[in-house]
C-alpha positions as CSV (number, residue, x, y, z in Angstrom):
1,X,222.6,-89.1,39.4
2,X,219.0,-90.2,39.3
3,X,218.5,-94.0,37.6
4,X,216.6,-91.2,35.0
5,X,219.4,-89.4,34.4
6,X,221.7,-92.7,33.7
7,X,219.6,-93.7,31.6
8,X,219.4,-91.1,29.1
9,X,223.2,-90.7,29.4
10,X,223.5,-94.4,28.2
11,X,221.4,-93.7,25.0
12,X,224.0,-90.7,24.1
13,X,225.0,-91.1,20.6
14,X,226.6,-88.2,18.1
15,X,223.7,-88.6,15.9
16,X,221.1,-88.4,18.6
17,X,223.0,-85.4,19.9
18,X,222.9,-84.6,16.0
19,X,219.7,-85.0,15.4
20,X,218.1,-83.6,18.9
21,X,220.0,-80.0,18.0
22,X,218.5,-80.5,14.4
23,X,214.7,-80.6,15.5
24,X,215.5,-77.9,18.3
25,X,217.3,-75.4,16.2
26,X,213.9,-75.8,13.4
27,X,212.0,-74.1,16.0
28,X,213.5,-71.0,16.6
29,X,217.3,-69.8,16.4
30,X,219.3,-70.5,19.2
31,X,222.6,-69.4,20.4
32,X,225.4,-72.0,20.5
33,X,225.3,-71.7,24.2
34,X,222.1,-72.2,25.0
35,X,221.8,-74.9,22.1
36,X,225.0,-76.5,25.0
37,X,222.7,-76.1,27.9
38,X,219.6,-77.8,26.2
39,X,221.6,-80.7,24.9
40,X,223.0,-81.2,28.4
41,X,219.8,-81.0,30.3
42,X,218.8,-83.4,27.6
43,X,221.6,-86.0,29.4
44,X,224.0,-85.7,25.6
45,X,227.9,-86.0,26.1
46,X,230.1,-83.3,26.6
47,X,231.7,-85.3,23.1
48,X,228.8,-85.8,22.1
49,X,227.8,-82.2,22.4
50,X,231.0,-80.6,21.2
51,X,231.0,-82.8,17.4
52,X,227.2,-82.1,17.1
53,X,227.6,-78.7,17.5
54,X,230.3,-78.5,15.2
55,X,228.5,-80.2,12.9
56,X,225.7,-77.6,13.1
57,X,227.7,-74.6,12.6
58,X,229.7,-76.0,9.7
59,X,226.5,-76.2,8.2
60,X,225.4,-73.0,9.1
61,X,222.2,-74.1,11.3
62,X,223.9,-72.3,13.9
63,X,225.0,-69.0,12.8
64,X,225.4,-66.3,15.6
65,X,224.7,-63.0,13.0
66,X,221.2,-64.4,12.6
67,X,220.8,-65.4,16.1
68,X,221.5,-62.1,16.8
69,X,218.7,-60.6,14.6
70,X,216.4,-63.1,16.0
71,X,216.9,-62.3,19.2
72,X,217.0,-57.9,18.6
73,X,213.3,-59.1,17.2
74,X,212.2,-61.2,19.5
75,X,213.0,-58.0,22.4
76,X,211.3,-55.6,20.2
77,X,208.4,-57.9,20.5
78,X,208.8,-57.7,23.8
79,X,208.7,-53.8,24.0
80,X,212.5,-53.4,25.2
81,X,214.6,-50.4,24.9
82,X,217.6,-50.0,23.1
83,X,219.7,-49.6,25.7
84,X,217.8,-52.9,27.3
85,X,218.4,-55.3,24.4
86,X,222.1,-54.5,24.1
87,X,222.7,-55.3,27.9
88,X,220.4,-58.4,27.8
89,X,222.8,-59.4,24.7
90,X,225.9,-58.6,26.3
91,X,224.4,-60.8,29.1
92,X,225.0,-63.7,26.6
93,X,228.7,-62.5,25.7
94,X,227.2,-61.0,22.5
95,X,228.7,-57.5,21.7
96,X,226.4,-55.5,19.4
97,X,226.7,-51.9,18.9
98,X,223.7,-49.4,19.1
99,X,223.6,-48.5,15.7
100,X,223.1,-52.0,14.7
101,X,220.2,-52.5,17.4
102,X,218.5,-49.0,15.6
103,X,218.9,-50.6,12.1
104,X,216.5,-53.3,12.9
105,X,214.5,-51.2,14.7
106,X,214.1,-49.1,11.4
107,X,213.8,-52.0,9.3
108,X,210.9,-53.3,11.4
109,X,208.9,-50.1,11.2
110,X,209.5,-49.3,14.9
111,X,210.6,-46.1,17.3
112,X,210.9,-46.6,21.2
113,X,208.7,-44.2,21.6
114,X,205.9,-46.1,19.8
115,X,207.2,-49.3,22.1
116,X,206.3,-46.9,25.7
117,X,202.9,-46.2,23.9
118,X,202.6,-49.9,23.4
119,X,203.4,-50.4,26.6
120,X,201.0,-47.8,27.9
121,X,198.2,-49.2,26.2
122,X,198.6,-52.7,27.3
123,X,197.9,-51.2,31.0
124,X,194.5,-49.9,29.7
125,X,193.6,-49.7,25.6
126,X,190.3,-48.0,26.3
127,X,192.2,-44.8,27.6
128,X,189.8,-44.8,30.8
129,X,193.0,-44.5,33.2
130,X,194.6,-41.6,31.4
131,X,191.7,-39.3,33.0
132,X,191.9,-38.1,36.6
133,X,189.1,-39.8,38.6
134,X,191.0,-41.4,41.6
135,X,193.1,-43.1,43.4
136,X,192.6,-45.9,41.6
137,X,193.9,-44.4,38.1
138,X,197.1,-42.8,39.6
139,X,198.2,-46.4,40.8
140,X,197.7,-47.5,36.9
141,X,199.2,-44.5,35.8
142,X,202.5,-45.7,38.0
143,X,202.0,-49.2,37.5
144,X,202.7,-48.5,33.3
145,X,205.3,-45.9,34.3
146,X,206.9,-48.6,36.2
147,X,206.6,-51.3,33.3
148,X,207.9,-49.0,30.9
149,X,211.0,-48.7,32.5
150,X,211.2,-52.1,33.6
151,X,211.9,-52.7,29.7
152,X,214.9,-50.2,29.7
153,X,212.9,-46.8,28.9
154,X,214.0,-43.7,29.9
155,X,211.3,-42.1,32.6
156,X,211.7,-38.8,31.0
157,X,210.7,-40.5,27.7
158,X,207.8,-42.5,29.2
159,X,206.7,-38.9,30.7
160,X,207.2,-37.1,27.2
161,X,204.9,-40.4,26.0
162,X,203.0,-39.9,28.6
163,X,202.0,-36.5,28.2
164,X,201.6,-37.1,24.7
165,X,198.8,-39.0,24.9
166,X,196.9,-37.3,27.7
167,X,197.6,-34.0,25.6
168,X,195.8,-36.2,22.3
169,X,192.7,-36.6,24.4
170,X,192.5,-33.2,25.6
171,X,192.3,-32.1,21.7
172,X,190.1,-34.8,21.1
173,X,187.4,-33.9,23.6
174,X,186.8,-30.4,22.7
């Protein structure tokens, strides 16, 4: 343990550990795991931890249904699937059925489909690599395909997406 480390252990007090998760858990939402991990990289108590957390969820400050919403947002944001957002929760031991995942979706005025266009568009907004010129433009094309499913999305939906678009411009330009 680094004289560093040692240091910060000594000054470990309930309140600290208290007050620390306070100021954190003002900032965003956080789960009570990874409110754990902070507090320990922080150099808390495992005591120390364990009553402040308590402490916190007692008062509601941590409260895993809104976490949960938090986070569904927060990978919206992000442009991930469905399918993506309930494995990246189960990842954190969260179990969260789809139909609860597609009811914040709804509320929040969002389809996938319009997260692959989103995705899409971030490659290029000026449309200029949806139209055949090179080389160049088909390692773009690939590059979003590739993105989009690096979210979660289906290739046959980034294709339909895909197609969508190019098909828009083709009316467009007559």
């Amino acid at each position: 343990m680094s004289q560093f480390q040692i240091k910060k252990v000594q000054e470990s007090c309930p309140e600290k550990a208290y007050l620390y998760g306070l100021r954190v858990l003002g900032r965003r939402e956080y789960s009570e795991s990874e409110l754990r991990k902070k507090m320990k990289l922080k150099g808390f108590e495992k005591d120390h931890i364990d009553s402040s957390i308590n402490q916190l969820a007692e008062k509601n400050f941590i409260n895993l249904d809104r976490y949960t919403e938090y986070k569904i947002r927060s990978l919206i944001q992000k442009s991930y699937s469905i399918s993506m957002i309930q494995s990246t929760l189960e990842n954190e031991d969260i179990k969260v059925d789809q139909e609860f995942i597609e009811s914040i979706f709804e509320r929040e005025g969002v389809s996938e489909t319009d997260l692959i266009y989103k995705i899409l568009m971030r490659k290029k907004p000026d449309h200029s690599w949806l139209q055949p010129k090179d080389d160049r433009v088909y390692k773009l094309k690939q590059k979003a395909m590739v993105s989009a499913q690096q979210k979660g999305h289906n290739y046959r939906k980034v294709q339909e997406v895909l197609s969508a678009i190019l098909h828009h411009l083709d009316d467009s330009q007559i």
